[in-house]
MDAnalysis code that builds the backbone (N, CA, C; Angstrom):
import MDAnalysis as mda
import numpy as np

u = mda.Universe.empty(504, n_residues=168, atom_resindex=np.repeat(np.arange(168), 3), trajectory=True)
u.add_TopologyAttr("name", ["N", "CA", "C"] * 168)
u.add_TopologyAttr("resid", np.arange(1, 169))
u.add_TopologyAttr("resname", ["UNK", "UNK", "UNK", "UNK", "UNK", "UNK", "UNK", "UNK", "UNK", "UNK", "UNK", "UNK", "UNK", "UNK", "UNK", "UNK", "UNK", "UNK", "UNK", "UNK", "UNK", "UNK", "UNK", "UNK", "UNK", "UNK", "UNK", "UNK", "UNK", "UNK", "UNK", "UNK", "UNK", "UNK", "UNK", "UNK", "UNK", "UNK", "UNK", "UNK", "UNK", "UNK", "UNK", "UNK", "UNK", "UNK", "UNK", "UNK", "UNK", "UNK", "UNK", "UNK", "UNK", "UNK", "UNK", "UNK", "UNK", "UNK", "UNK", "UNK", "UNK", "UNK", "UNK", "UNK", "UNK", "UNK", "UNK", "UNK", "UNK", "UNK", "UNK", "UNK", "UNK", "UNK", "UNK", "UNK", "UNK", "UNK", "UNK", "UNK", "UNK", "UNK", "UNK", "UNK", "UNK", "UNK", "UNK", "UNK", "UNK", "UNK", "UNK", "UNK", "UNK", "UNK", "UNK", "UNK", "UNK", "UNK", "UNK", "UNK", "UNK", "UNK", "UNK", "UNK", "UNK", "UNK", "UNK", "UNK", "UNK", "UNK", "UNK", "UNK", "UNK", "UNK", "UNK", "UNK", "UNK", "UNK", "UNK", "UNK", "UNK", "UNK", "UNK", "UNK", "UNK", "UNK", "UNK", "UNK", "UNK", "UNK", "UNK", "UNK", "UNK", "UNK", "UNK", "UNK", "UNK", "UNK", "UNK", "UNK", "UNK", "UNK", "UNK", "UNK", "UNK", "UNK", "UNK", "UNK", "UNK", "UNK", "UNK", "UNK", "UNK", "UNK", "UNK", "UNK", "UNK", "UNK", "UNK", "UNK", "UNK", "UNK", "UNK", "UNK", "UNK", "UNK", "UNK", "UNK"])
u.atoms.positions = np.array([
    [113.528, 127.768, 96.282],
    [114.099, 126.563, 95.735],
    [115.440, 126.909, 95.108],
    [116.707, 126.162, 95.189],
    [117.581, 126.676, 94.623],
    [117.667, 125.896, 93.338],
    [118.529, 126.394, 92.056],
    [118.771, 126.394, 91.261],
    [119.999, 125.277, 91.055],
    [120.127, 124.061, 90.723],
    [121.617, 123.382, 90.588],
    [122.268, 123.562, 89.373],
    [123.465, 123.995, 89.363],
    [124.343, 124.735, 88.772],
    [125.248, 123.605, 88.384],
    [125.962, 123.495, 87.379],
    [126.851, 122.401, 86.675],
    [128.331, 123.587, 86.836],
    [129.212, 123.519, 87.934],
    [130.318, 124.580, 87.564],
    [131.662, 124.030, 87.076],
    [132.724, 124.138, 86.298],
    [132.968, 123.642, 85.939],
    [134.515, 124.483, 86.201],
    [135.470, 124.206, 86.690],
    [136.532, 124.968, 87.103],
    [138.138, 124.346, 86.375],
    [139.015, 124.769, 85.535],
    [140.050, 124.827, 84.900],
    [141.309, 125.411, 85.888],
    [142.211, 124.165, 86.106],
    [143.814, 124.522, 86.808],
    [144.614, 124.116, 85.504],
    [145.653, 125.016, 85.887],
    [146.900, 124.960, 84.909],
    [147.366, 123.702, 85.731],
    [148.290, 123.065, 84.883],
    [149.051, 121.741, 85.265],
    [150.512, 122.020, 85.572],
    [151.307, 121.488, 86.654],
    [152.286, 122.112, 86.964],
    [153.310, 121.499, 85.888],
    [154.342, 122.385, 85.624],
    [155.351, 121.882, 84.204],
    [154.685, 121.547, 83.031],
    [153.849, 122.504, 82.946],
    [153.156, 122.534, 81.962],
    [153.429, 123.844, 80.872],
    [154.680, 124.506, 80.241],
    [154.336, 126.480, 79.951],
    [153.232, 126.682, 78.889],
    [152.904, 127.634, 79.117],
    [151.625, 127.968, 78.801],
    [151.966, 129.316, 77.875],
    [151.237, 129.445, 76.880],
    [151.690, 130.729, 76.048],
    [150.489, 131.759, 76.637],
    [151.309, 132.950, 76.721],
    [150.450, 134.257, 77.140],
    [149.257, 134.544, 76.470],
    [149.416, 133.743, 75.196],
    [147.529, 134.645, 74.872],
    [146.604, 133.597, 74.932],
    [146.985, 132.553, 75.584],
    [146.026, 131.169, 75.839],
    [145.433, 131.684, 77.282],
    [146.841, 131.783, 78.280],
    [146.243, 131.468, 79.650],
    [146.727, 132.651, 80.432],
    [145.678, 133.416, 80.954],
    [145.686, 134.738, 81.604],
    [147.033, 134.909, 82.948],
    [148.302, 135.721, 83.030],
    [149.019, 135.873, 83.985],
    [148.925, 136.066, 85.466],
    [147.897, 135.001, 85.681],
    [148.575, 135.525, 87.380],
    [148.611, 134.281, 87.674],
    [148.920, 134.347, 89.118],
    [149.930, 133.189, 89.639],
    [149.065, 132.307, 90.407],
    [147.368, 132.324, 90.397],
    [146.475, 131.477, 90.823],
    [146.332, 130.059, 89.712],
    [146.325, 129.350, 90.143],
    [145.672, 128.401, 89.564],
    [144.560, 128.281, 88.878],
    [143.692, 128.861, 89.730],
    [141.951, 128.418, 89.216],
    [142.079, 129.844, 88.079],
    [141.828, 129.074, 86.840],
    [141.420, 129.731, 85.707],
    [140.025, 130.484, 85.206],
    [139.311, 129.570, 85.259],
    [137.858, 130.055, 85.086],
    [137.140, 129.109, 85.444],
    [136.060, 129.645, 85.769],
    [134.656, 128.818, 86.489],
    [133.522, 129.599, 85.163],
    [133.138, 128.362, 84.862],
    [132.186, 128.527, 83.870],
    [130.589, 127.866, 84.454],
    [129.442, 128.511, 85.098],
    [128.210, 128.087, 85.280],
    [127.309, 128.109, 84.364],
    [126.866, 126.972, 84.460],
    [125.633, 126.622, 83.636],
    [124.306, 126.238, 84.318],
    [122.902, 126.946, 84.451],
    [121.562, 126.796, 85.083],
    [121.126, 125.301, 84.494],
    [120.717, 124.560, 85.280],
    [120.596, 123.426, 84.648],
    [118.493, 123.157, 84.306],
    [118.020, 124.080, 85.072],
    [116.310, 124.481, 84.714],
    [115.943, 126.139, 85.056],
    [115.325, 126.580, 84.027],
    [114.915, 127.874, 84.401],
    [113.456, 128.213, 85.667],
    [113.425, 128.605, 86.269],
    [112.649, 128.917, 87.922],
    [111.355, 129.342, 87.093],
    [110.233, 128.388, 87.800],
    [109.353, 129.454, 87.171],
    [108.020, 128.817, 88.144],
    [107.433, 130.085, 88.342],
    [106.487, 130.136, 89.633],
    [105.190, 128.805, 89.531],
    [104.948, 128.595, 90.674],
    [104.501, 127.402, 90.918],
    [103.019, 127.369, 90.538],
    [102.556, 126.553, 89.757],
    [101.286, 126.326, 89.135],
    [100.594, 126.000, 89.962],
    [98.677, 126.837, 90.386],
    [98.515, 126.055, 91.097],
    [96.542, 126.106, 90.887],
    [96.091, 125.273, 91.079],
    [94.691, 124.891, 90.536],
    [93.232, 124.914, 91.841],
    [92.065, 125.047, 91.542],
    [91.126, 125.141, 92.687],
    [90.212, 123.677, 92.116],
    [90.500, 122.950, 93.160],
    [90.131, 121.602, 93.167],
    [88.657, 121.523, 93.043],
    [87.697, 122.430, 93.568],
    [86.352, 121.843, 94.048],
    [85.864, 122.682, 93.162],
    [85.868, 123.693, 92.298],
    [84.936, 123.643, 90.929],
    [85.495, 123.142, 89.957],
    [86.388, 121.847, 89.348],
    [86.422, 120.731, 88.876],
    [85.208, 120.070, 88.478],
    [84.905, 119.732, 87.517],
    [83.560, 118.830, 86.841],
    [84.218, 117.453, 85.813],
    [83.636, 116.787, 85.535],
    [84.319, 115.772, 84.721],
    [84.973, 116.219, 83.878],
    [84.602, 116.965, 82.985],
    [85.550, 117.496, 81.873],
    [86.560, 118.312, 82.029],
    [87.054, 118.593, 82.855],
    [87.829, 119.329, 83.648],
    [88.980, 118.658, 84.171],
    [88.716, 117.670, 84.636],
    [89.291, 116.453, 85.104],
    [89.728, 115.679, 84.285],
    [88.855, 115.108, 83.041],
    [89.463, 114.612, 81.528],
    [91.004, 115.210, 81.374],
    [90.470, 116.642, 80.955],
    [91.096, 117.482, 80.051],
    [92.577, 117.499, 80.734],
    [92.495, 117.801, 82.325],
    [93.713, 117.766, 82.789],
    [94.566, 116.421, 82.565],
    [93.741, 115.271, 83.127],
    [94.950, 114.320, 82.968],
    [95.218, 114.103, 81.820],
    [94.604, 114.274, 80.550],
    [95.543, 114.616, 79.580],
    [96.671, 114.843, 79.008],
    [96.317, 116.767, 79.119],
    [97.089, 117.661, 79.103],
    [98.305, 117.959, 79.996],
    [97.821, 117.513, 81.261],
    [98.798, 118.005, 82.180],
    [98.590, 116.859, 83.201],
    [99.398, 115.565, 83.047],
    [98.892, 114.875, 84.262],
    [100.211, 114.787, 85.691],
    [100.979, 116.016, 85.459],
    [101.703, 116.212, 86.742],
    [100.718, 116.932, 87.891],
    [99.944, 117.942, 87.133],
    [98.471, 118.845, 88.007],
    [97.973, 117.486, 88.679],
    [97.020, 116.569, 87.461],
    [96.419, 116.184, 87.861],
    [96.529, 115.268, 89.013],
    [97.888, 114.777, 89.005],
    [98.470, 113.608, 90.193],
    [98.683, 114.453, 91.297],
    [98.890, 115.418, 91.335],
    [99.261, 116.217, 92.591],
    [97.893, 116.566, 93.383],
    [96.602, 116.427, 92.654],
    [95.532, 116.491, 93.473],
    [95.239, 115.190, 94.377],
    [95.253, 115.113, 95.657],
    [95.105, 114.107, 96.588],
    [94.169, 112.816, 96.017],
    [92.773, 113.309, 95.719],
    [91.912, 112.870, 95.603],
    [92.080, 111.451, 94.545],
    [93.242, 112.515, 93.058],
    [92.978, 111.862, 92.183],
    [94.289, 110.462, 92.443],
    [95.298, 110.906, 93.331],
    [96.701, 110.058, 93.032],
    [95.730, 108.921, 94.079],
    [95.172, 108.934, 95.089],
    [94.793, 108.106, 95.823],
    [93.910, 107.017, 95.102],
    [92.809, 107.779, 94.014],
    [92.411, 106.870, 93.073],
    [92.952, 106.362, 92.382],
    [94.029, 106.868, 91.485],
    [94.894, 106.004, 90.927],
    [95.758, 104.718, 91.782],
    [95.971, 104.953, 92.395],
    [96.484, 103.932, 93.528],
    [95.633, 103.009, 94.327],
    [94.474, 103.035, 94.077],
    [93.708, 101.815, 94.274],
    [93.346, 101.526, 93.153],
    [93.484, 101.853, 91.874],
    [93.062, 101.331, 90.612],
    [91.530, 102.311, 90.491],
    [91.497, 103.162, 90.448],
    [89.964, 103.254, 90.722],
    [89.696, 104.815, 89.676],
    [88.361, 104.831, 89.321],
    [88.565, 106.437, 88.241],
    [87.834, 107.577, 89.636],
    [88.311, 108.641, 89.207],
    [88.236, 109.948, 90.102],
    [86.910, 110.817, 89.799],
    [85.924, 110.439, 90.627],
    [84.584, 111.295, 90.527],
    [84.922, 113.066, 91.177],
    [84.232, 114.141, 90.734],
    [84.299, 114.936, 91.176],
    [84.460, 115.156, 92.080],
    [83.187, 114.297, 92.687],
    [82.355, 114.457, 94.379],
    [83.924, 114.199, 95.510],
    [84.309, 113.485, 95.207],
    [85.721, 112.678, 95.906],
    [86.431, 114.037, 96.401],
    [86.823, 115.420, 95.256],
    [87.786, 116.275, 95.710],
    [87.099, 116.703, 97.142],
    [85.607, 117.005, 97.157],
    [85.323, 117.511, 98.196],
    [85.493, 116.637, 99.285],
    [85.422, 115.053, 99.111],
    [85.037, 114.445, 100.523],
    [86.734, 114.349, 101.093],
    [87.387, 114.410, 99.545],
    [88.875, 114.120, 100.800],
    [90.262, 115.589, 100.446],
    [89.060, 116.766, 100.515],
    [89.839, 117.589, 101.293],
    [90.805, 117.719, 101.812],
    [92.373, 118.157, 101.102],
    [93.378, 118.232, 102.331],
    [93.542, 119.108, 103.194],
    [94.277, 119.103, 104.436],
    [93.974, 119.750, 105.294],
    [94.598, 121.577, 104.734],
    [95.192, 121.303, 103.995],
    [95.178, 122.828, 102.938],
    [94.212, 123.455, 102.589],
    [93.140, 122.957, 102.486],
    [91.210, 123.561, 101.832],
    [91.501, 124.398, 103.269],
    [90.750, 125.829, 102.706],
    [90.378, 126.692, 103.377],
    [88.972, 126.869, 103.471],
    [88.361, 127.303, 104.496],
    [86.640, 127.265, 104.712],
    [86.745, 129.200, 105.064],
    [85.656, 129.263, 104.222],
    [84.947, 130.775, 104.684],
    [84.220, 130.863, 105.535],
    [84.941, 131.841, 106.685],
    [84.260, 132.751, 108.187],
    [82.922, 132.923, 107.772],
    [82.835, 133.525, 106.795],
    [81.806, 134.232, 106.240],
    [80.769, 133.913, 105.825],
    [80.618, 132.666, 105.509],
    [79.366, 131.450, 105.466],
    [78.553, 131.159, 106.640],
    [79.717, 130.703, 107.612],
    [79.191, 129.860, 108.899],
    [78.188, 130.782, 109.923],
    [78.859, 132.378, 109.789],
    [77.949, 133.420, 110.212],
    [76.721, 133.383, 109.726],
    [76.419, 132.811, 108.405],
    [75.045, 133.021, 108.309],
    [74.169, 131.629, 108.077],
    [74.448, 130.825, 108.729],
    [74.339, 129.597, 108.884],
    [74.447, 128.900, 108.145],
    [75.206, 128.812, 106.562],
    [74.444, 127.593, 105.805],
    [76.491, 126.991, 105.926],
    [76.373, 126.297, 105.158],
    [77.325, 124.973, 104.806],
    [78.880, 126.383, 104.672],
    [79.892, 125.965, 105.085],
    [81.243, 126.733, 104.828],
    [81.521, 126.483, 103.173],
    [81.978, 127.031, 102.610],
    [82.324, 126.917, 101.463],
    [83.782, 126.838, 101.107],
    [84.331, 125.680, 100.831],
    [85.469, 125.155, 100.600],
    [86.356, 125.410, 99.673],
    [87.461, 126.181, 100.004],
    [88.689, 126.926, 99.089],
    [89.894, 125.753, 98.702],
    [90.183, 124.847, 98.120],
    [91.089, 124.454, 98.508],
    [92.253, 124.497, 96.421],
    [93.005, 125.227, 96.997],
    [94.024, 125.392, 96.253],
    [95.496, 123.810, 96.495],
    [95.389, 123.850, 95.082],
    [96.601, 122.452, 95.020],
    [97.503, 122.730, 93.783],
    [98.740, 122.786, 94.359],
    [100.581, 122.974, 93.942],
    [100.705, 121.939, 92.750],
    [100.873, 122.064, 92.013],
    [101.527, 121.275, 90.826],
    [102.851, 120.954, 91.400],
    [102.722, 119.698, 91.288],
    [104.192, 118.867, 92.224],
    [105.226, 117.896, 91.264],
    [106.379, 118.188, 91.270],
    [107.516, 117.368, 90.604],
    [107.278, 116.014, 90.954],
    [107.711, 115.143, 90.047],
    [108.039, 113.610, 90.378],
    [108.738, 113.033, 89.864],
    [109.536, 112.078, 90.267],
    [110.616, 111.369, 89.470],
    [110.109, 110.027, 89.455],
    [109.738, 109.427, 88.933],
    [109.524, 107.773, 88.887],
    [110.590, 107.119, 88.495],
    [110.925, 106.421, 89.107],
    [112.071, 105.073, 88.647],
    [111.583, 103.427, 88.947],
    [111.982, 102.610, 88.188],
    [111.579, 101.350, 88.594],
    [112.654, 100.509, 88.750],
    [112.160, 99.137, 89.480],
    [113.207, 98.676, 90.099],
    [113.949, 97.834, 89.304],
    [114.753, 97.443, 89.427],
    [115.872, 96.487, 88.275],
    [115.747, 95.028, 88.209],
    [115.085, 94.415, 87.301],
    [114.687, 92.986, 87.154],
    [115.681, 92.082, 88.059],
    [116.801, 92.484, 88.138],
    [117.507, 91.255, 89.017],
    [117.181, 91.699, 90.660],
    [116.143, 92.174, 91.233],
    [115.585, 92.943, 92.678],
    [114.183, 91.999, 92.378],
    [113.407, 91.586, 91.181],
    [112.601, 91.341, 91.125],
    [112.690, 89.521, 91.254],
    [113.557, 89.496, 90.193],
    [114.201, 87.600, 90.423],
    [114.403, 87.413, 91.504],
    [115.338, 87.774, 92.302],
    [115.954, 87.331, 93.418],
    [113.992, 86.806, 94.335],
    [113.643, 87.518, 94.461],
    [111.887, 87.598, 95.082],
    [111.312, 85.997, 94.461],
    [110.967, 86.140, 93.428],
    [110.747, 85.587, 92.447],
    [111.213, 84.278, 92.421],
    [112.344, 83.516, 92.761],
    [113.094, 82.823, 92.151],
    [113.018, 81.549, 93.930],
    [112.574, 82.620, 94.960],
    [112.452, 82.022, 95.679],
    [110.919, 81.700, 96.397],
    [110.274, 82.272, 95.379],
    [108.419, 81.845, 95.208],
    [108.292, 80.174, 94.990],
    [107.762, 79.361, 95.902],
    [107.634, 78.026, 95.009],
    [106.236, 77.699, 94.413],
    [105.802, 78.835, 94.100],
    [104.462, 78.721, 92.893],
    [105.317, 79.046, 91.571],
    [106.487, 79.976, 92.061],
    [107.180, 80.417, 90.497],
    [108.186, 79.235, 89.889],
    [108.330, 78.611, 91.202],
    [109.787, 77.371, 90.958],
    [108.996, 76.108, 90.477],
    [107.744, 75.813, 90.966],
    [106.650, 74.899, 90.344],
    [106.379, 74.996, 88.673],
    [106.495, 76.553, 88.571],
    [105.896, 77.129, 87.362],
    [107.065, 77.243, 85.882],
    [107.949, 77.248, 86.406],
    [109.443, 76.771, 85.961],
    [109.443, 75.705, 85.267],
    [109.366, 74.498, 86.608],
    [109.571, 73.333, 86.080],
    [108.402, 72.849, 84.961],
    [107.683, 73.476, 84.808],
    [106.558, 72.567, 83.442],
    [106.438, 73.756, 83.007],
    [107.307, 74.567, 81.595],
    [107.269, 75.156, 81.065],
    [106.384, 75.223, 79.932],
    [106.222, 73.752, 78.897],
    [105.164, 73.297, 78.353],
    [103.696, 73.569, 78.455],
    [103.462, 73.642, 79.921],
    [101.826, 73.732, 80.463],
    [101.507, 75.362, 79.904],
    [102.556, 76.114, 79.763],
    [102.424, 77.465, 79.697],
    [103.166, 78.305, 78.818],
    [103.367, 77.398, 78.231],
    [104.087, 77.509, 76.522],
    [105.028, 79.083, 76.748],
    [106.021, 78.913, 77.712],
    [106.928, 79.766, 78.097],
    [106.028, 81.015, 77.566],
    [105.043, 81.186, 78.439],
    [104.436, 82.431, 78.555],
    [103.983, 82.714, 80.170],
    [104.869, 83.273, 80.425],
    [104.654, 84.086, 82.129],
    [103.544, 85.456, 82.757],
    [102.570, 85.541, 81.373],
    [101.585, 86.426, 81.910],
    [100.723, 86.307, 83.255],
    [100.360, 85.187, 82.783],
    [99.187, 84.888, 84.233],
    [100.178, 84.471, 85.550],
    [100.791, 84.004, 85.284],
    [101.946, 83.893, 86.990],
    [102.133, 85.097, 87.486],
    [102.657, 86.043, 86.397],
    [103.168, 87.466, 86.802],
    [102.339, 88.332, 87.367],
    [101.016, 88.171, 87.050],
    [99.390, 88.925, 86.959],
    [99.510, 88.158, 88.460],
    [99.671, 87.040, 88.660],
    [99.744, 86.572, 90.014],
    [100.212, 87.235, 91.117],
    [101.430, 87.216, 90.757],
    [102.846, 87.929, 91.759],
    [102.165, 89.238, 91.990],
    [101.582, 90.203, 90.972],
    [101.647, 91.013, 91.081],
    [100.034, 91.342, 91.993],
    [98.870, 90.642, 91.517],
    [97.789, 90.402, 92.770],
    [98.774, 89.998, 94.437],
    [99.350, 89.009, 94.716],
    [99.711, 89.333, 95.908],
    [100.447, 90.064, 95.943],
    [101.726, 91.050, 95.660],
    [102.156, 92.285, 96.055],
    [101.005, 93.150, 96.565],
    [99.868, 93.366, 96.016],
    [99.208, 94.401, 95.977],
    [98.307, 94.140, 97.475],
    [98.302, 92.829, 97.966],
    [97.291, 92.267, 99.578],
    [98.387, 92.847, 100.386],
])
């Protein structure tokens, strides 16, 4: 992964004189380049999904809920609204879980390795005038407008609306 660097580079200005103990004699322009690391590198965190138990699972999204979103199981539950049972890491396995040779030789069930990356995220949301424009041309919202009274300029339950059909 590389590192982004803030560099920051100084030219003399032409007809500009410059006194000798300010600005170093030679006849280049570029003065100094000054870098600055803008995050320090540091090796990638990474967790074994399938001996996970509830409290385990608590504790992470907690403590650490970049881990915890980066496990398949759990971002998929969050994204249907839904809470994350243990049992789930095993049934939805990414194709990253590793199975042991060494099981299947002796007939019983493979035993499931699956290691998961602690993953960056940036969330941003979208800018209320992206949301109006949508909005403005709803005629449950333009209905909902006009008799402000009925709903004592309170837009919860319309919005709770909008936001049930986004989600079909």
């Amino acid at each position: 992964m590389c590192l982004p660097v803030q560099s920051i580079s100084l030219k003399s200005m032409p007809g500009v004189s410059s006194s000798p103990a300010k600005m170093p004699s030679s006849r280049s322009e570029h003065l100094m380049t000054i870098s600055v690391p803008t995050f320090v590198e540091k090796a990638e965190a990474q967790i074994e999904v399938t001996s996970l138990n509830a409290s385990d699972i608590a504790s992470l999204k907690a403590y650490d809920p970049f881990m915890y979103y980066s496990i398949p199981a759990a971002r998929n539950a969050a994204m249907k609204g839904k809470e994350v049972e243990p049992s789930l890491f095993h049934a939805d396995a990414p194709s990253s879980c590793v199975s042991s040779n060494t099981e299947v030789r002796s007939r019983k069930a493979p035993k499931i390795s699956c290691q998961v990356t602690r993953q960056r995220r940036v969330s941003t949301e979208c800018h209320p005038d992206l949301l109006w424009g949508d909005m403005s041309r709803d005629p449950d919202f333009v209905e909902a407008m006009s008799r402000p009274s009925e709903y004592d300029y309170d837009f919860d339950d319309y919005f709770s609306s909008l936001l049930a059909k986004a989600v079909r």
